[in-house]
C-alpha positions, 0 to 999 in steps of 0.5 A, spaced: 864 207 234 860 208 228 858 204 224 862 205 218 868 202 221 863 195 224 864 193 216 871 193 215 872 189 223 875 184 220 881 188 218 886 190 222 887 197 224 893 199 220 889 196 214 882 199 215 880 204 210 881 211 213 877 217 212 882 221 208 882 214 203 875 214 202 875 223 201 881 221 196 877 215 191 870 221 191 875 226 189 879 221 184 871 219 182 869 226 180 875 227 176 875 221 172 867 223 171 868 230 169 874 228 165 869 223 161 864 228 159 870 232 156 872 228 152 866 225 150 862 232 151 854 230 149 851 237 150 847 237 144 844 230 148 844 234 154 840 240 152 836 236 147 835 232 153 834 236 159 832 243 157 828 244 151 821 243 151 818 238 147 813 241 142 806 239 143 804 235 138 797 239 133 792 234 132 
């Protein structure tokens, strides 16, 4: 028995959480993210962010 079942014993099987639920909620969670950053759409933020260099400061 894995461990991940251990967790939710105290259910009764018919109840238990099963691995094809726990696949649906991660897919739900990847499509709320994605449309999130639709709607929102920070890619300036993200580019300024994450790849562009920071200019090196003249002394």
């Amino acid at each position: 028995m894995s461990s991940g079942s251990a967790m939710f014993k105290f259910l009764k099987p018919s109840v238990r959480p099963q691995p094809v639920d726990i696949q649906a909620a991660a897919a739900w969670g990847v499509a709320g993210v994605t449309t999130a950053l639709y709607l929102v759409q920070p890619f300036d933020w993200l580019k300024k962010t994450f790849l562009e260099k920071p200019d090196p400061e003249e002394k």
